[in-house]
Structures are given as C-alpha cells and as structure tokens.
N, C-alpha and C positions, 0 to 999 in steps of 0.2 A: 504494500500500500504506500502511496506517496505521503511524504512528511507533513505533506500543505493539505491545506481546508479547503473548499471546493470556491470559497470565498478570496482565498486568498491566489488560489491559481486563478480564478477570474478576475483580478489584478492585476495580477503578476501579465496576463494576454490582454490587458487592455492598457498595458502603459507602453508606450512607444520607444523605437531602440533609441539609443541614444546617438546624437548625432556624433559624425566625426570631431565636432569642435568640441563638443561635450568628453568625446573619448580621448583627446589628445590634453584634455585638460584645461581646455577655454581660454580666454584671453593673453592670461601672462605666457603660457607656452607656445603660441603660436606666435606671440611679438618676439621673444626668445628666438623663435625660430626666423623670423624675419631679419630681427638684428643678427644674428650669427652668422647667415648667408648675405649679408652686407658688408658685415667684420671681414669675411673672407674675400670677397670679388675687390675689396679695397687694401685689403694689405699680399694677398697671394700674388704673385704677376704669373702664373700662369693661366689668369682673372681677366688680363690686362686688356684686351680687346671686350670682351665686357662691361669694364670696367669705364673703358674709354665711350662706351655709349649714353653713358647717366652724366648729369650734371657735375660741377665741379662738388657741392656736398651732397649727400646722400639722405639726409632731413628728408625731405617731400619723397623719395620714389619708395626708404622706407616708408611712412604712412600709408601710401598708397598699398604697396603690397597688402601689409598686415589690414589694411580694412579691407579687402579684396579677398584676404584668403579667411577672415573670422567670414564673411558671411558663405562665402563658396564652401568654406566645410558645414556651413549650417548654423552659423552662431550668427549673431546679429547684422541688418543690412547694411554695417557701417560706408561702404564704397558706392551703392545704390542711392543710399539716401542725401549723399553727397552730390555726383556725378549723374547719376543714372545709370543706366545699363553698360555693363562694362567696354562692350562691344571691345573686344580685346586688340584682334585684327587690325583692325582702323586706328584704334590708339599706337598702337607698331608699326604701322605701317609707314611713317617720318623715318624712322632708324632702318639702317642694314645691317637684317639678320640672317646670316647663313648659316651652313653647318657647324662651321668654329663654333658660334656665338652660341648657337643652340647648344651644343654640346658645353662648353663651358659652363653656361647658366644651368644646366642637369647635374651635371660634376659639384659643381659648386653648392648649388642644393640638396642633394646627397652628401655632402659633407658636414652639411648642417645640420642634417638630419640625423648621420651620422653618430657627430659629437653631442646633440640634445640626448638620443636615444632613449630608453626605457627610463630611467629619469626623470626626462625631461619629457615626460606623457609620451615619444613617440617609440612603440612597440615595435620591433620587427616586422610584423604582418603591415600595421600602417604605414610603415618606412616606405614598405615595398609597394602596395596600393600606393600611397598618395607618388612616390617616384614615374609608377607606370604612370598617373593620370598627367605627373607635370612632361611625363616625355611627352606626350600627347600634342600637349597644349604647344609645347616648347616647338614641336614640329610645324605646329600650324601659324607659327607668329613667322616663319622663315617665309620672307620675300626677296630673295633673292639666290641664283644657285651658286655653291662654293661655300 
C-alpha cells in the first residue's frame, strides 16, 4: 500500500512541476550564472572574438541576459515586460555571428555552467538540457557563414 492518503496523492497530481527556474534555484542562481559567463568571455581571450562583439562594459548585455533567461526558464517576464518579445534573431542580427562566435559563446556557457554546477542549482541533467537548448538557439543567431 502507498504511504500517502488518497488526499494527499490528489495533491501531490494537482501541483504543477516545477519550473526550470524554480529547479535551478531562481533568481540568484541564474544571475550567478549570467555573471560567471561574463567573468569568463571578458577575462579568457580564447573569449576574444566574443568578447569583441558587446560593448566596451558588460553592465547592460548582463541584465539583458539574466532577465531573458529568468523568464525563458519560466521564472518571471523580466525581458518581456521590458522590451517585448524577445525576437532574438532580429536583435542579432546588427553583429557577425559565425561558427567561431557560436561556438565560443557555447564553450563559454558550459563553463559557467560548469563551475556553478550542482551547487550552484545547476545539476548535471540541466547542464546538459539547458547546453542542448543554448546550442540550438546559438545556431540560429549565426548570420553569417564561417
């Protein structure tokens, strides 16, 4: 027989899973994660073509990310309620991103991911999901080939 009460299992299937932001720990560890993969594209120079596509300080494209990615894992519309839709493309589409760039900015976020890890809310399993999803994305901001 199960341990739970027929009450309590009808709880337990009517509460919703929790979201990625919620799993990774919500706001502070996702800015963590933002600043970390900052720290890095700004002091690594294997970064440097990256690195060279953000402004001179990193203030603003931090914030932009981390309110970008609290609501894309499900945590609050911070980047929506700002901007609007992020239409990601079109905001990329001023900069030249090729394969380098792509690949760097993955490297670079895996590294952040990396050093946060289990800690730092980010598990192995989400490592790797939210990695596949940034490859994804990483690939579709490239307008340009090379």
């Amino acid at each position: 027989m199960p341990d739970t009460s027929p009450d309590e299992a009808a709880d337990t299937a009517s509460t919703p899973p929790a979201t990625p932001f919620e799993r990774v720990g919500g706001a502070a560890n996702v800015r963590a994660l933002v600043d970390r993969f900052y720290d890095l594209m700004d002091l690594e120079p294997e970064f440097a073509g990256l690195r060279a596509l953000h402004p001179a300080t990193l203030d603003g494209s931090r914030d932009k990310l981390y309110w970008f990615l609290t609501g894309w894992l499900g945590g609050p519309s911070l980047y929506v309620d700002r901007f609007g839709h992020p239409m990601l493309r079109a905001r990329h589409l001023p900069y030249a991103i090729g394969i380098a760039e792509r690949d760097q900015w993955i490297t670079c976020m895996g590294l952040a991911l990396a050093e946060l890890g289990e800690a730092g809310g980010f598990a192995a399993d989400m490592q790797r999901r939210l990695l596949q999803s940034f490859a994804q994305t990483a690939d579709h901001m490239r307008n340009r080939h090379g």
